[in-house]
N, C-alpha and C positions, 0 to 999 in steps of 0.2 A: 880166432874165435870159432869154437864149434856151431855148426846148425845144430837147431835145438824143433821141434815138432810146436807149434802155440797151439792149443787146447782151452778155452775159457768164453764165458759171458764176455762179451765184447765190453755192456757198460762197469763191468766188474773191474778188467781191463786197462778202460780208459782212466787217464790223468785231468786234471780241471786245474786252471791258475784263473784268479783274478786279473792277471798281468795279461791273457794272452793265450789263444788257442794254442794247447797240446798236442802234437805230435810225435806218438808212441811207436818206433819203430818195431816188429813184430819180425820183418827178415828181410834183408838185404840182397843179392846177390848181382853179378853185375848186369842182369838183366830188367830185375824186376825189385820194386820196393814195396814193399807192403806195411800201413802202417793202420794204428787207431788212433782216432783224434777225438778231442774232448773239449767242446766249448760251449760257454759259457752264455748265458741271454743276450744279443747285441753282439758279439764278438763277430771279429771277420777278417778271413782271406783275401785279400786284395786281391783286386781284378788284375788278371794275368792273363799274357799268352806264351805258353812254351811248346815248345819243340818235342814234345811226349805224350803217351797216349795215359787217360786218364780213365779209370772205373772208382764211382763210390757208391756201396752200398748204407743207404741209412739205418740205422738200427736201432737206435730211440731218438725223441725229440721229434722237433719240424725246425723246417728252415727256410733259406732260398739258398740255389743255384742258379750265378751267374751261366751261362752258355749261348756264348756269340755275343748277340746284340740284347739279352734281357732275363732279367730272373724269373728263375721257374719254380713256383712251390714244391716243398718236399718233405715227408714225413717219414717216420719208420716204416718199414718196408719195401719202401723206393730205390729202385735202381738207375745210377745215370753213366752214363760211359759218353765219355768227351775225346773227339779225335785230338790227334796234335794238330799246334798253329791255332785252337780256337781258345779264344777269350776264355776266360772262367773266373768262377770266386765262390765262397761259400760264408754263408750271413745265420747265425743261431736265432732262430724265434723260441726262446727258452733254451733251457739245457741241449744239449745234441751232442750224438755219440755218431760216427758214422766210419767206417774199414774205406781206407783209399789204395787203390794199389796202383802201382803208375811204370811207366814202360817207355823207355830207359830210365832206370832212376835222375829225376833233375841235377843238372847243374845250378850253380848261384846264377849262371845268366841265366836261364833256364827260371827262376823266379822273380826275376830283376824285367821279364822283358815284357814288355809294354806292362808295367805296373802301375797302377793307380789305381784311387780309391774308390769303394761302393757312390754313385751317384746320391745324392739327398734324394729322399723320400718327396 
């Protein structure tokens, strides 16, 4: 598959399911992934700890970020950059569009490791 240059409105972009946060791959390479993710009110990333280093920028919407031990408010224009080895997850308060780029692209254990779910309100 060619590399291709992405150019676009991020929320233009992004995908939305009912079913389940969107994950838009944008470019792969075997260093770095870069994607847009699109969800939906209530949807959520399960809290995780992998092994890779994590950047998202928000770019519409609000949310929370899990990081470490507790969620951190966040809305568009917000920048978060999560070492590896720390906890994370990400929770939509309304719609939310946000660019994740991640370093080394995950493996499945890599999303599998310490997974579980957002804590009750």
């Amino acid at each position: 598959m060619e590399k291709q240059a992405v150019v676009g409105n991020a929320s233009a972009l992004a995908e939305f399911s009912a079913e389940g946060y969107c994950p838009k791959v944008l470019s792969a390479t075997d260093s770095t992934r870069v994607m847009v993710v699109g969800m939906e009110d209530g949807q959520e990333i399960p809290l995780h700890t992998p092994g890779v280093e994590l950047a998202l920028a928000i770019m519409e919407g609000a949310g929370e970020v899990w990081v470490g031990d507790a969620p951190r408010p966040v809305a568009a224009g917000d920048l978060v950059v999560i070492p590896a080895g720390t906890t994370r997850g990400v929770r939509a308060k309304g719609r939310l569009v946000f660019m994740n780029v991640v370093s080394p692209p995950p493996t499945a254990a890599d999303h599998d490791a310490d997974r579980r779910p957002w804590p009750s309100d």
